[in-house]
N, C-alpha and C positions, 0 to 999 in steps of 0.2 A: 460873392463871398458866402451868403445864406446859401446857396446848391451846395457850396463845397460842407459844410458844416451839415447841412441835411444827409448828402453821401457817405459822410464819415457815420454819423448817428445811425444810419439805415443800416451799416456794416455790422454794426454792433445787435440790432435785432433781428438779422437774419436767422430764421429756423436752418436745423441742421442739415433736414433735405433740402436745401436752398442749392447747395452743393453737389455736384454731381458724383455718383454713387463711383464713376468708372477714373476718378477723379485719382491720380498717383503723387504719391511721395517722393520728394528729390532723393537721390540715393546718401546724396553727403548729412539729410536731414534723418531719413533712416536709418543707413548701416553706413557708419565714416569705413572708407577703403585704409589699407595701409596702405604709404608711401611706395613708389613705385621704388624696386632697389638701387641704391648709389643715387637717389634723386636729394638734391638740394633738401627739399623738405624733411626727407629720412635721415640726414646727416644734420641737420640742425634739432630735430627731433633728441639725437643720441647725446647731441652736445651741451642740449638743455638741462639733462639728468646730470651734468659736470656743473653749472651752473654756481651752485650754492657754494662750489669749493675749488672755485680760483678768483682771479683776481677780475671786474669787468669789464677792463681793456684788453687782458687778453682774451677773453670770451668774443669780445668783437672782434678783436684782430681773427681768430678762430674762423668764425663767421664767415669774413671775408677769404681768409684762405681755404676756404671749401668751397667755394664758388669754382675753385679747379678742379676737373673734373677726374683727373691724377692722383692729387690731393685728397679729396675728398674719397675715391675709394680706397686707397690706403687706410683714410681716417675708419671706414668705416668694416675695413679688414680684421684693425685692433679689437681686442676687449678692451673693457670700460676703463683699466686703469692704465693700459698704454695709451690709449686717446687722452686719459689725465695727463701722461706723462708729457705726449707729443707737445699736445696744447701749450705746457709749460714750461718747451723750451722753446715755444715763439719766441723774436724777439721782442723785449719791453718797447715800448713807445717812448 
């Protein structure tokens, strides 16, 4: 237990050269990528800025009806207020 507590404490007073100079940065901690196009993450990205102004079941029914990949580029065909519109004529739960 004291090694692990002395390893954490020594992390903390490492000098800066401790680090090596040739040492890189993750690209996601650098420069985030955008989403690859029609990818799950780009189509819930678009659907999040919908968010504040529907109802939160059908944001998640939304959700899960973009997981098609059909679906989901259609969704992301639309401008923002046909994706509103699409979205809210999900069926309710």
């Amino acid at each position: 237990m004291q090694e692990c507590v002395d390893i954490f404490r020594e992390s903390f007073t490492k000098k800066p050269q401790d680090n090596p100079p040739s040492a890189k940065r993750s690209k996601s901690v650098s420069s985030p990528e955008k989403p690859e196009n029609n990818s799950i993450e780009e189509a819930l990205e678009e659907s999040a800025k919908l968010e504040s102004r529907i109802p939160h079941p059908l944001f998640v029914k939304a959700g899960i009806a973009l997981l098609d990949l059909g679906v989901r580029r259609l969704f992301m065909w639309f401008k923002e207020e046909s994706r509103m519109e699409w979205i809210l004529q999900l069926p309710h739960p």
